[in-house]
N, C-alpha and C positions, 0 to 999 in steps of 0.2 A: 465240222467245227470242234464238234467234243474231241476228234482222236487229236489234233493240233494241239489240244491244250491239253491235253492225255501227256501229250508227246513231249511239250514245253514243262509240265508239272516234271516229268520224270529225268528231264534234262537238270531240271533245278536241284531236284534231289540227289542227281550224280555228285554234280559240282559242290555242294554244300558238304557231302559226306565224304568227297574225294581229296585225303589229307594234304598238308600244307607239302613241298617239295622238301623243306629242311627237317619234318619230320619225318620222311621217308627216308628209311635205311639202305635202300638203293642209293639215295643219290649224294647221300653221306660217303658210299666207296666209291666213287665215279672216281673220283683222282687216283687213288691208287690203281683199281681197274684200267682206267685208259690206259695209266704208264707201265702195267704190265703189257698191253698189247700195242703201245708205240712209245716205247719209252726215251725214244729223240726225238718227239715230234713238239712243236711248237704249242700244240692246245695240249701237252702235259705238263711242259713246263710254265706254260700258265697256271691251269688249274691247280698245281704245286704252289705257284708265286699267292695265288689267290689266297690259298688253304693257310700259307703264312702267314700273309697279311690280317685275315680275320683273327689269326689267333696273337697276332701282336708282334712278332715276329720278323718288324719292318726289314733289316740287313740280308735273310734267307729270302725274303719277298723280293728283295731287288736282287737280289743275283739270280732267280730264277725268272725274273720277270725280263733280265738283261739275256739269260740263254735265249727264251722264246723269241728274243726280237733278233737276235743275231741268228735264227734258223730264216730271217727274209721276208716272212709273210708280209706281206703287206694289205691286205686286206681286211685284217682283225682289228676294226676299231677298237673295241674293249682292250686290246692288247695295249695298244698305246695310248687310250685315254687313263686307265690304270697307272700304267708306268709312270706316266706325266703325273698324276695324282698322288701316287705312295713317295715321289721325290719330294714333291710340295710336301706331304705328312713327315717327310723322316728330315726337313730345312736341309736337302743337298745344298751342294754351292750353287747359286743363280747360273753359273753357266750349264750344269746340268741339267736344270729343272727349265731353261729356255731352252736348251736343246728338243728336250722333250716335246716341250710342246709346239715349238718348229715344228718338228718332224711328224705331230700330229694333226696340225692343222693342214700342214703342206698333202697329207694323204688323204685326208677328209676335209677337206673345204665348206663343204654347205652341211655339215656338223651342226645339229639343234644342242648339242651338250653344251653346257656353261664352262665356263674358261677353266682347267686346272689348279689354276692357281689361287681360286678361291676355293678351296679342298679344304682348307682347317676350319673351315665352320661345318663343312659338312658329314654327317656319320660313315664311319669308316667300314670301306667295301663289304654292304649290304648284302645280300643274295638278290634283290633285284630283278637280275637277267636271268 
């Protein structure tokens, strides 16, 4: 019983002292890291759309956020809930920003995320994921 709570006490003490991920200076270069080692691939051109967006940067954000969708993936929820989000934040035209989230809902159906387009009340792309 004591080594379990040896083991749980020492676990605690990892996680507590193990810094926040936005502090770490690794993962502060991931974006530019990845697009050195796949610099057409879809999770760069995100991670770039991302890095704009947080810093305000919504026009760079979408056109980096429009390369990674035009490399096909379709698998990357965050890719296109994003997308559909940074349109609602920059008031594209309504057929834009329903495009978007057509095309979001239509790949992810049983989706728990809240609708796009309630995006202006919410803070904008968080680190989160």
């Amino acid at each position: 019983m004591f080594s379990i709570l040896g083991l749980t006490l020492l676990a605690a003490i990892w996680e507590v002292s193990d810094p926040a991920p936005e502090d770490n200076p690794q993962v502060k270069l991931f974006p530019s890291t990845w697009a050195e080692l796949y610099p057409e691939s879809a999770d760069t051109y995100y991670a770039i759309a991302r890095n704009y967006a947080q810093k305000g940067d919504l026009a760079n954000a979408r056109l980096n956020f429009e390369r990674a969708l035009a490399k096909g993936d379709k698998a990357k929820e965050d890719l296109y809930f994003d997308y559909a989000v940074l349109l609602v934040r920059m008031e594209a035209g309504p057929q834009s920003i329903d495009r978007a989230i057509d095309t979001w809902k239509r790949y992810f159906p049983l989706s728990t995320r809240p609708d796009p387009s309630t995006a202006r009340r919410a803070p904008v792309f968080e680190m989160e994921r």
